[in-house]
DOPAVEX-103423 format. One record per residue (C-alpha): residue number from 1; residue in one letter; y, z, x. Coordinates in nm, 3 decimals, decimal comma. Example, Ala and Ser with C-alpha at 12.3 -4.5 7.8 and 13.67 -1.06 7.14 Angstrom:
DOPAVEX-103423
ATOM:1:a:-0,450:0,780:1,230
ATOM:2:s:-0,106:0,714:1,367
//
This chain:
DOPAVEX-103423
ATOM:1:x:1,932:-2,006:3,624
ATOM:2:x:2,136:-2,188:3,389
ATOM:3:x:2,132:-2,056:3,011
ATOM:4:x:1,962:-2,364:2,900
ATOM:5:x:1,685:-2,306:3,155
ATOM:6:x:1,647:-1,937:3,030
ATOM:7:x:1,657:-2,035:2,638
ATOM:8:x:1,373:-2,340:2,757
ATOM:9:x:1,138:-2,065:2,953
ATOM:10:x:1,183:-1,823:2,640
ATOM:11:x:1,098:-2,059:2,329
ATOM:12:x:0,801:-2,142:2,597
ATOM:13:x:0,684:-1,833:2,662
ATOM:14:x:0,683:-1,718:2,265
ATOM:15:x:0,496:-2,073:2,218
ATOM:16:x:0,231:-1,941:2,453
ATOM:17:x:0,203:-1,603:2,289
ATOM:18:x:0,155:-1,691:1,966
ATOM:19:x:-0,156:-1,947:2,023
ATOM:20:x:-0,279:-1,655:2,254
ATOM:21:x:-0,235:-1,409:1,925
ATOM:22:x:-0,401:-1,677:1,702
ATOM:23:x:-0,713:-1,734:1,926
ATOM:24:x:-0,750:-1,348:1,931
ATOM:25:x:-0,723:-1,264:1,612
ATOM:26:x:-0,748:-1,577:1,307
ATOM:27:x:-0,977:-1,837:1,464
ATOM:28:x:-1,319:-1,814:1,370
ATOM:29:x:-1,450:-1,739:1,655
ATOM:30:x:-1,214:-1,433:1,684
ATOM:31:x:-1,310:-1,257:1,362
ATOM:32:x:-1,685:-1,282:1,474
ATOM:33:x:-1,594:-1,164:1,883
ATOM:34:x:-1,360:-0,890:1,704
ATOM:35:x:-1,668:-0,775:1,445
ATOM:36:x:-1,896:-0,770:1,724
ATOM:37:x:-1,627:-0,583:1,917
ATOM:38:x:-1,606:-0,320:1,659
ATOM:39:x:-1,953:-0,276:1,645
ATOM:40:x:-1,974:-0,208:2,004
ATOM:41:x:-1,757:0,132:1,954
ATOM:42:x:-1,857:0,219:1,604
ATOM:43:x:-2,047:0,498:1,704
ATOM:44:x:-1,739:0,615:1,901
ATOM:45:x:-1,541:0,603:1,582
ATOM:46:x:-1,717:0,779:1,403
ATOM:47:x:-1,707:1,037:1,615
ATOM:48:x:-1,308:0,993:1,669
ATOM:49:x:-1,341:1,018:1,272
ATOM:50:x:-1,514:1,353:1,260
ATOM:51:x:-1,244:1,549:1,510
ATOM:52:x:-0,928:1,397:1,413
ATOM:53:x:-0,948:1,378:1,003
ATOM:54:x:-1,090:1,755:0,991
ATOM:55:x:-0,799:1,890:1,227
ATOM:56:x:-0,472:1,718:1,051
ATOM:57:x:-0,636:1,796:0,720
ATOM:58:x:-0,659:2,171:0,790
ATOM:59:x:-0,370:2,186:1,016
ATOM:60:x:-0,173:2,034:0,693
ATOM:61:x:-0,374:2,289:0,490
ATOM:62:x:-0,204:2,569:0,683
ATOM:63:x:0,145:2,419:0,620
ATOM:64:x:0,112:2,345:0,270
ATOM:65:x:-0,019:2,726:0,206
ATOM:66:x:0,281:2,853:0,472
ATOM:67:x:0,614:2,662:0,317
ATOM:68:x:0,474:2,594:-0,056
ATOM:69:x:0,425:2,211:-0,034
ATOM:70:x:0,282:1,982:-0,302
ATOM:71:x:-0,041:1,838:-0,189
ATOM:72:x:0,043:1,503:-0,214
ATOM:73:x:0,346:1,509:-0,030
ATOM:74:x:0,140:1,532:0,310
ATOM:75:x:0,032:1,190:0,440
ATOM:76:x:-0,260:1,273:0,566
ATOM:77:x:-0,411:1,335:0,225
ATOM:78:x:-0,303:1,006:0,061
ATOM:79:x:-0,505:0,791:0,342
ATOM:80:x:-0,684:0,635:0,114
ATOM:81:x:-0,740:0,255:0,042
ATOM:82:x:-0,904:0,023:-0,251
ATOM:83:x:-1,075:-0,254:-0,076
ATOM:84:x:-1,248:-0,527:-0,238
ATOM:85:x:-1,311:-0,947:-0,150
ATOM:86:x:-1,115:-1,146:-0,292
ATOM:87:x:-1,157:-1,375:-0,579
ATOM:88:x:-1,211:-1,780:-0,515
ATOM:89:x:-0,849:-1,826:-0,597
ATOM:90:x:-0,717:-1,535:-0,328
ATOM:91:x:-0,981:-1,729:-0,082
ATOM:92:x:-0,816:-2,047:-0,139
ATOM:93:x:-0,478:-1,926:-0,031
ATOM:94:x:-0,587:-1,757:0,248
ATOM:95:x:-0,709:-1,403:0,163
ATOM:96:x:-1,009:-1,270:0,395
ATOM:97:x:-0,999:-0,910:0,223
ATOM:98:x:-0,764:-0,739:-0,018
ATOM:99:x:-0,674:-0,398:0,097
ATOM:100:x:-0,440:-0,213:-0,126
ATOM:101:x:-0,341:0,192:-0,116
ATOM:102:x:-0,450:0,372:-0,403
ATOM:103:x:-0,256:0,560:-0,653
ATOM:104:x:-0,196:0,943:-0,583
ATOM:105:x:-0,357:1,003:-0,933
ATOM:106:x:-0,689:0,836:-0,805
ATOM:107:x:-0,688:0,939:-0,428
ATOM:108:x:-0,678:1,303:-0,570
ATOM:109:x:-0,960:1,234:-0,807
ATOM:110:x:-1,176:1,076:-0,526
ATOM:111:x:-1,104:1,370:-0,279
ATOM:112:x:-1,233:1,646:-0,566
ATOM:113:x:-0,854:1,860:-0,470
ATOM:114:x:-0,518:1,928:-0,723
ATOM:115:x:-0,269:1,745:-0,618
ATOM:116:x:0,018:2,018:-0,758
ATOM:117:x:0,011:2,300:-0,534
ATOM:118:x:0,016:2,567:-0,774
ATOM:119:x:-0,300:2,433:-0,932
ATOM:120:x:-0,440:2,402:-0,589
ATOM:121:x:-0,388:2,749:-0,448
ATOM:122:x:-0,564:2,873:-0,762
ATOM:123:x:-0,874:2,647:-0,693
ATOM:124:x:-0,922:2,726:-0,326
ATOM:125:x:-0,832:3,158:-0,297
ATOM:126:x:-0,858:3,438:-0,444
ATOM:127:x:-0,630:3,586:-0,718
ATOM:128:x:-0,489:3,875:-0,558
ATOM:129:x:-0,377:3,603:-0,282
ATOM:130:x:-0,240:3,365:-0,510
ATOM:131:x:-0,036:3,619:-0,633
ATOM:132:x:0,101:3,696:-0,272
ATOM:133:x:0,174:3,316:-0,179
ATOM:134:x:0,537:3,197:-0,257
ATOM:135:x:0,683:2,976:-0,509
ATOM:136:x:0,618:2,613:-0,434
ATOM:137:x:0,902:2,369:-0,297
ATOM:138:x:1,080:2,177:-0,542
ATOM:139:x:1,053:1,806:-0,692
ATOM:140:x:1,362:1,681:-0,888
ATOM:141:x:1,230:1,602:-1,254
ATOM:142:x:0,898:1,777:-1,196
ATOM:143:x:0,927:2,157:-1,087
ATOM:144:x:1,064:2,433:-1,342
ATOM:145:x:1,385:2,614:-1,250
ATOM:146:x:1,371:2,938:-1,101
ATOM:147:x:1,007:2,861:-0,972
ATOM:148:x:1,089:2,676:-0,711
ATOM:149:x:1,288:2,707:-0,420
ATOM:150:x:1,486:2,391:-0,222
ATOM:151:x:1,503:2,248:0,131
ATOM:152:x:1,713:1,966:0,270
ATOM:153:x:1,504:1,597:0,234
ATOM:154:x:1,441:1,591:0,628
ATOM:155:x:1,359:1,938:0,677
ATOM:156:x:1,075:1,908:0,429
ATOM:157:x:0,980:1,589:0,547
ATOM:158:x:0,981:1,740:0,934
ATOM:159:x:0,764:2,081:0,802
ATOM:160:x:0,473:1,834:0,626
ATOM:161:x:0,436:1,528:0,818
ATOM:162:x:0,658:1,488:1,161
ATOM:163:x:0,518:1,763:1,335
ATOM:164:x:0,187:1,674:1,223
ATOM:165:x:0,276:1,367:1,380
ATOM:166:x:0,357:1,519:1,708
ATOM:167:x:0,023:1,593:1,759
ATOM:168:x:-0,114:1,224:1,704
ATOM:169:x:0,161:1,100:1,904
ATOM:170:x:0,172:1,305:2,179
ATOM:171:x:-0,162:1,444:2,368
ATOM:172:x:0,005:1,643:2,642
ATOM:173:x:0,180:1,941:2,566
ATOM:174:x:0,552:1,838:2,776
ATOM:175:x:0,599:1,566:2,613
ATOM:176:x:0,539:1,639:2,248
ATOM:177:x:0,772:1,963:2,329
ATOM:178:x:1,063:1,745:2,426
ATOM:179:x:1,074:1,516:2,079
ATOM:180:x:0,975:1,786:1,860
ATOM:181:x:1,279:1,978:2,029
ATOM:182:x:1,512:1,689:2,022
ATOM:183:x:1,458:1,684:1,643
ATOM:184:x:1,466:2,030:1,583
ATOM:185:x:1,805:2,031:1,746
ATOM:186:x:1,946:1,719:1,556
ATOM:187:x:1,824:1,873:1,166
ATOM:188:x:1,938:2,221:1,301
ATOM:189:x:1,590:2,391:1,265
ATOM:190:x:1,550:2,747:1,411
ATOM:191:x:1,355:2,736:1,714
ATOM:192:x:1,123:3,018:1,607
ATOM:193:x:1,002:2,828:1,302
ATOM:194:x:0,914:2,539:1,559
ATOM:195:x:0,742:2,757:1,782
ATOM:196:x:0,548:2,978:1,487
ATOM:197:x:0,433:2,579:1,351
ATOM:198:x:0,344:2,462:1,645
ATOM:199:x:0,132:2,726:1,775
ATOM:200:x:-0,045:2,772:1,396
ATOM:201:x:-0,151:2,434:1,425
ATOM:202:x:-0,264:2,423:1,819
ATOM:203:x:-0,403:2,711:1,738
ATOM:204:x:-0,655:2,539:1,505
ATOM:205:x:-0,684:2,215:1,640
ATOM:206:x:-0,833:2,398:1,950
ATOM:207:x:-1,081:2,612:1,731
ATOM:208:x:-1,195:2,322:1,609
ATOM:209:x:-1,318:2,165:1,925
ATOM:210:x:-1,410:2,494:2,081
ATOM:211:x:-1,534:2,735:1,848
ATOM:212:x:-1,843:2,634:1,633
ATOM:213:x:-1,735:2,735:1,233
ATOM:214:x:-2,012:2,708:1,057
ATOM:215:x:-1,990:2,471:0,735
ATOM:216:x:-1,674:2,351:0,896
ATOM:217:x:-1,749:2,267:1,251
ATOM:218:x:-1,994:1,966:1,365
ATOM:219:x:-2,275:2,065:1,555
ATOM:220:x:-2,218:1,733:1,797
ATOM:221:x:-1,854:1,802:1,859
ATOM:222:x:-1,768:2,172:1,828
ATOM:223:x:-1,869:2,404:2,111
ATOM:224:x:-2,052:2,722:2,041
ATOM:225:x:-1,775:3,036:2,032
ATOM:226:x:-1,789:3,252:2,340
ATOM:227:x:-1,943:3,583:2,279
ATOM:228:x:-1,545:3,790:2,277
ATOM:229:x:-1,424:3,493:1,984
ATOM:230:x:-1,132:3,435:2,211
ATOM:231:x:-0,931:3,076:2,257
ATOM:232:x:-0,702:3,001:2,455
ATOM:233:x:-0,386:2,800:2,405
ATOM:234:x:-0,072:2,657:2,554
ATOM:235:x:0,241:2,773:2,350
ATOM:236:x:0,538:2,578:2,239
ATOM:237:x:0,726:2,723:2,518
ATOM:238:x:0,442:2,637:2,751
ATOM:239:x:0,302:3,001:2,768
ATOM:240:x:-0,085:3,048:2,785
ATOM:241:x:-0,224:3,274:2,500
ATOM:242:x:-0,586:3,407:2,396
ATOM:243:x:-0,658:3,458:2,066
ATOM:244:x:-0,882:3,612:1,880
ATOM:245:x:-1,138:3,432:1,588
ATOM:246:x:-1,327:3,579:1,350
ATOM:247:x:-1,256:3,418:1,014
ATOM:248:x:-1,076:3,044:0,915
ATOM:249:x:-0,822:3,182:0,670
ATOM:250:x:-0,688:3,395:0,900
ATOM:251:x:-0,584:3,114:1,157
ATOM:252:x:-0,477:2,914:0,822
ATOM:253:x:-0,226:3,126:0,664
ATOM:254:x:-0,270:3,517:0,819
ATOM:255:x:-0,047:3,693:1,031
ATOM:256:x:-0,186:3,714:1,419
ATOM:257:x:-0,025:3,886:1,701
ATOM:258:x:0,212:3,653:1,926
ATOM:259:x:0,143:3,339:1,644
ATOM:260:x:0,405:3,275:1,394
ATOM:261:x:0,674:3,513:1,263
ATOM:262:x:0,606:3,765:0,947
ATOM:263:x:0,715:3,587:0,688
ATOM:264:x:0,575:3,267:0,774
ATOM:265:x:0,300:3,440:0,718
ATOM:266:x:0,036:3,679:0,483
ATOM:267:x:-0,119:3,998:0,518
ATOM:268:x:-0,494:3,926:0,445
ATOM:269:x:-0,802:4,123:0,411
ATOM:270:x:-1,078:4,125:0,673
ATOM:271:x:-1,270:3,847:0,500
ATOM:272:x:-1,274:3,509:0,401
ATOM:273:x:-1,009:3,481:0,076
ATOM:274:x:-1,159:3,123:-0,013
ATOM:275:x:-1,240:3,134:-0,394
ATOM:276:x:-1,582:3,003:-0,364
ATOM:277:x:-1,691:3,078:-0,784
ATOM:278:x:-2,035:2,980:-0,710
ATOM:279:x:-1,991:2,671:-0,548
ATOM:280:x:-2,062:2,628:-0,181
ATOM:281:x:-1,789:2,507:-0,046
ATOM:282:x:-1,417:2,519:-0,088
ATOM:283:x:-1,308:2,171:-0,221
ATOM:284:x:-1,110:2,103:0,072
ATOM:285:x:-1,408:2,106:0,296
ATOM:286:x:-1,560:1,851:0,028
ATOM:287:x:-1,250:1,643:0,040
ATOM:288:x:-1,242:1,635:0,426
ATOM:289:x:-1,617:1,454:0,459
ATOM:290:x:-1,508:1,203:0,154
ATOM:291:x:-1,191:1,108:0,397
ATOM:292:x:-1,433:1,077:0,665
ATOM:293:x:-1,691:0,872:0,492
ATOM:294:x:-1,395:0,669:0,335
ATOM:295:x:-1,250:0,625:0,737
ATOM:296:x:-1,601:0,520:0,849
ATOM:297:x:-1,657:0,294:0,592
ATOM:298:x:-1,340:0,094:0,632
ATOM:299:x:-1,351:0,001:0,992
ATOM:300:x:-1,598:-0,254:0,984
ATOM:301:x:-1,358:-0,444:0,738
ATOM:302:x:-1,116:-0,434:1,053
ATOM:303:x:-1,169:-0,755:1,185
ATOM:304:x:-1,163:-0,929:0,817
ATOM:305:x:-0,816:-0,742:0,798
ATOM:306:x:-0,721:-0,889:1,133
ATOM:307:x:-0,789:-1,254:1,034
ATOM:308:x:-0,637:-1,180:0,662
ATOM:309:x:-0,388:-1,463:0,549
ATOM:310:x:-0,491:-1,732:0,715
ATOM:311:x:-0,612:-2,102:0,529
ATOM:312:x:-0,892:-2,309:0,652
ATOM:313:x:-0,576:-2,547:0,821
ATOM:314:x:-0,388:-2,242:0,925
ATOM:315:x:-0,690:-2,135:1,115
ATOM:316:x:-0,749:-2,475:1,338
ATOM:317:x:-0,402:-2,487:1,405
ATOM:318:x:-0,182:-2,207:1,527
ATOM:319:x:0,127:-2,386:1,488
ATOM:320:x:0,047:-2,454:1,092
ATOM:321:x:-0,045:-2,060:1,067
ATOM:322:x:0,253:-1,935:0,886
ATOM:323:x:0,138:-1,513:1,028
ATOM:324:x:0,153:-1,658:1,356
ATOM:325:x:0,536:-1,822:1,303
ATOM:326:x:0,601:-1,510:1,173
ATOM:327:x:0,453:-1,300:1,428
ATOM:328:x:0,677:-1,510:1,666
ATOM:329:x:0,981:-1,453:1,486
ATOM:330:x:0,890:-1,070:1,537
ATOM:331:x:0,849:-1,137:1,910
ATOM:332:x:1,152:-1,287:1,947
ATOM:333:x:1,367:-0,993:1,788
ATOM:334:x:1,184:-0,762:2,071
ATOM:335:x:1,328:-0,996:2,313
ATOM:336:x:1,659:-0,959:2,142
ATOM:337:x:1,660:-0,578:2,211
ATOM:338:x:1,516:-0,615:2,563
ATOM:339:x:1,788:-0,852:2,659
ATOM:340:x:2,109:-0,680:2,508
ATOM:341:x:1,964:-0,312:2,670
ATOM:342:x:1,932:-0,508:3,019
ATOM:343:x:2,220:-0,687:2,998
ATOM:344:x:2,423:-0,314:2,920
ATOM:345:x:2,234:-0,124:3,192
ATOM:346:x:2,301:-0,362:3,447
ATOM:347:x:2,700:-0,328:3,337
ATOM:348:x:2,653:-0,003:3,351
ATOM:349:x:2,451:0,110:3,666
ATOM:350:x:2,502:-0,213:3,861
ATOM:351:x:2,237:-0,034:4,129
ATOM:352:x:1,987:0,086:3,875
ATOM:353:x:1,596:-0,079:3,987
ATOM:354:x:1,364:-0,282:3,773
ATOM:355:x:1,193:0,131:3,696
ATOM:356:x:1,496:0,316:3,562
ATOM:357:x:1,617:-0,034:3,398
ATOM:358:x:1,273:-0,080:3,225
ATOM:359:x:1,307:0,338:3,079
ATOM:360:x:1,650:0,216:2,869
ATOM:361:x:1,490:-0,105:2,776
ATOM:362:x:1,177:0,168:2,627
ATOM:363:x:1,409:0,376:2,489
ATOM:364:x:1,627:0,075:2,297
ATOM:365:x:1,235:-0,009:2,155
ATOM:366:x:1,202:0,274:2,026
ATOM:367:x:1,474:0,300:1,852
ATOM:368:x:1,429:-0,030:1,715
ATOM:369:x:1,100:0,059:1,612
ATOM:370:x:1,064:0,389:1,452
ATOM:371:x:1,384:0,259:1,232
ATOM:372:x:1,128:-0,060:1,058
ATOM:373:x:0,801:0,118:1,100
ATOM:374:x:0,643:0,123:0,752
ATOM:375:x:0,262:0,215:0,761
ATOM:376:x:0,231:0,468:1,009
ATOM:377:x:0,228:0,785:0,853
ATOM:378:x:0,466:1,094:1,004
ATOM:379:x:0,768:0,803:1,059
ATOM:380:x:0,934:0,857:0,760
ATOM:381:x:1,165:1,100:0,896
ATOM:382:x:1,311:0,855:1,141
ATOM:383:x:1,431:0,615:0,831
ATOM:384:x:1,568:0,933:0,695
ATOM:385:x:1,834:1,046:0,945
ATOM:386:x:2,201:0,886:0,906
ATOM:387:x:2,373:0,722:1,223
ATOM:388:x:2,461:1,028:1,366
ATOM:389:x:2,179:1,194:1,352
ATOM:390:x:1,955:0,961:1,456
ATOM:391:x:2,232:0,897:1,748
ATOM:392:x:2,206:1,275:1,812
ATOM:393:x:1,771:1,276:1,804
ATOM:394:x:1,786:0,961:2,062
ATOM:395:x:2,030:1,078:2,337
ATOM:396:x:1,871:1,399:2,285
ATOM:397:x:1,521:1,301:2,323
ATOM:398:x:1,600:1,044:2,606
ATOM:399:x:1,837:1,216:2,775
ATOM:400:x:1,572:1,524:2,859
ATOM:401:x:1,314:1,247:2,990
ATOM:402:x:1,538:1,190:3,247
ATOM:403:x:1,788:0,910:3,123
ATOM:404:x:2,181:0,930:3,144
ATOM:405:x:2,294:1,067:2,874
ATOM:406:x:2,655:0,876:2,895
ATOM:407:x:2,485:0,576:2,924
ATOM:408:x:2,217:0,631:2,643
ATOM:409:x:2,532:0,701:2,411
ATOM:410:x:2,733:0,386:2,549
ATOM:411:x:2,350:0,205:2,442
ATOM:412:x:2,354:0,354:2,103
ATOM:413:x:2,771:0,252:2,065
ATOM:414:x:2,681:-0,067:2,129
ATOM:415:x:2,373:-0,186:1,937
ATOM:416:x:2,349:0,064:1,639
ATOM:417:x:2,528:-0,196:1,359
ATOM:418:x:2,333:-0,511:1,448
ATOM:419:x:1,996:-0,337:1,588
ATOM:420:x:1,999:-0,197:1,194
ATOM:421:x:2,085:-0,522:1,030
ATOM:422:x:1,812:-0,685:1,238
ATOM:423:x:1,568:-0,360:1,152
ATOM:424:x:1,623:-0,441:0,763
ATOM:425:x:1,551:-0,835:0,901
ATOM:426:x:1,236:-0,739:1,027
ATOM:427:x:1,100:-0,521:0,758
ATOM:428:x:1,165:-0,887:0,503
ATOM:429:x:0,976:-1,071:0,775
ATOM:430:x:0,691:-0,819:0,762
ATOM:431:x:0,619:-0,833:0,411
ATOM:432:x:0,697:-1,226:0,350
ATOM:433:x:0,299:-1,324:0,451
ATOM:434:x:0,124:-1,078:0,230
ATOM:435:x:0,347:-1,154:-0,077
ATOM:436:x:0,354:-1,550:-0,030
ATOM:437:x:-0,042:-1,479:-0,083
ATOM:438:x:0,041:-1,325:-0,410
ATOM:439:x:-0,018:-0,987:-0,352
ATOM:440:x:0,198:-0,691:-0,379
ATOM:441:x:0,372:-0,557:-0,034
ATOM:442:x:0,221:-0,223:0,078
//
């Protein structure tokens, strides 16, 4: 096939995918299919909404106690969005719904929880605990000298989101193992910490499912505890180990036998050390259901969101739709990076199949991915590492699912200056549509 004749069949096939994209998501009749969509599994949601917000909330709880980390440094406490319709002049250009992140100040405010962590260890335990946990991480310009204590950007960043993220990313234990070892490797992170985080936070994303807490737990998703108060998990290191449950602050922050190293954690009393000072709850628990209700309330506005951008014109017509040009110009970067890791595979292992061929074009996407992601929370660290140490996370990562490691590096040699250039290309593209609309870029 002559070049001509593969350039023809590619601006075709991007042609077809973007009036396919249009007709699913910007036509009329898409946003009303989509809504009625939604509706169909909003009662799924919801539940979805009531086992994953209460375990990354508490499992970020337990990290934020263990290393001394500001509140509002953890992403899964800042998920919160203003939402509003838009005025006749944002409808005129476009604008379905407006959908803008809210300030730390006012997420904070809404969730009921101090956003400095010294403040909010002294609203949620007890004095004589307090007094036990250690000095809070520092923030350049904010935190006092002497009461703080530092850690490298990417370590801090890997302790409070990325291995949070491991868990949303990865839902069997092998392969969430493999990348949280290949970056513990690259930012040279004792493997014991790993281990003593990883199992802290199985540990309570388990109880949640299968031990009924009461004023914690929901009585439609969280088993009744066994009559021993024993779970059982699968370790870092792929080890099975039963645990014993009696009281929440103990799996948050105390030190249990086999789980976590001593000082990574705190000697605690046989009871609860929540300061409670009359009120019912702890304000964490509080904050937790006004994330959920927040979560629920939101996804019905989905399908708005998915249609967002789009003029009465741009909506007949997908060629006049300038988020489905751009969408196409998106499309055709991914082709970019399929084409170049095909093209240097095949140069490489001239006898490699359309399988072990499609694994380096995977691995080439990822890279190009995680480097321009900018909404998903936990990615941050990716955008953090240098050359070589992203170089040293991907072959790493890669390499122990099986790939040559030679020929991942060869890869990496060969498309890390122009895959960046044309990640920094992307991230423009991404944020052209919202702010031609005159909005802000999230």
């Amino acid at each position: 096939m002559s070049t001509t004749s593969i350039l023809s069949k590619l601006v075709s096939d991007i042609a077809r995918q973007k009036q396919l994209y249009h007709e699913k998501t910007m036509t009329p009749d898409a946003e009303w299919i989509n809504y009625l969509r939604f509706l169909e599994i909003y009662d799924y949601y919801v539940d979805l909404s009531h086992i994953i917000i209460p375990e990354f909330m508490i499992s970020a709880l337990s990290s934020l106690i263990t290393f001394g980390i500001n509140p509002w440094e953890f992403d899964v406490f800042t998920l919160y969005f203003d939402i509003r319709i838009p005025t006749l002049d944002e409808m005129l250009r476009g604008i379905n719904i407006v959908i803008d992140k809210t300030t730390i100040e006012y997420t904070f405010e809404k969730l009921g929880i101090e956003e400095d962590f010294s403040d909010f260890i002294k609203q949620h335990f007890e004095p004589e605990i307090v007094a036990q946990i250690m000095p809070e991480k520092c923030v350049y310009g904010v935190s006092r000298y002497g009461m703080c204590f530092v850690d490298p950007q990417t370590m801090r960043e890997f302790l409070k989101n990325t291995l949070l993220l491991m868990f949303r990313k990865h839902k069997d234990w092998e392969s969430r193992r493999r990348e949280i070892k290949a970056l513990a490797k690259t930012l040279d992170i004792s493997e014991d910490i790993v281990e003593s985080i990883h199992d802290r936070i199985e540990l309570i994303m388990k109880i949640y499912i299968e031990m009924f807490t009461l004023n914690y737990s929901r009585l439609n998703i969280s088993k009744l505890a066994s009559d021993n108060g024993i779970v059982s998990i699968v370790s870092y290191i792929g080890e099975s180990k039963d645990v014993s449950y009696n009281i929440l602050t103990d799996i948050l922050m105390g030190c249990i036998l086999d789980i976590g190293v001593l000082d990574q954690c705190y000697l605690l009393p046989e009871k609860s050390v929540f300061r409670l000072d009359n009120i019912e709850l702890p304000a964490i628990f509080n904050a937790i259901d006004v994330m959920i209700k927040h979560n629920i309330d939101r996804f019905l506005y989905t399908p708005m969101a998915l249609a967002n951008y789009a003029t009465g014109s741009e909506r007949i017509d997908f060629r006049k739709a300038q988020r489905t040009e751009t969408w196409g110009q998106l499309m055709t970067m991914r082709y970019i990076v399929d084409a170049h890791a095909i093209s240097v595979v095949k140069n490489l292992l001239p006898n490699a199949d359309n399988f072990t061929i499609n694994k380096y074009v995977t691995a080439l996407r990822q890279f190009f991915g995680h480097i321009t992601k900018r909404h998903r929370w936990g990615m941050k660290i990716y955008g953090m590492l240098d050359i070589d140490l992203f170089k040293k996370y991907w072959v790493e990562y890669w390499s122990s699912m099986g790939l040559d490691r030679d020929v991942l590096e060869t890869l990496y040699n060969n498309v890390s200056d122009w895959i960046r250039h044309l990640a920094i290309r992307k991230r423009e593209i991404g944020r052209r549509v919202r702010a031609s609309r005159g909005l802000t870029p999230i």
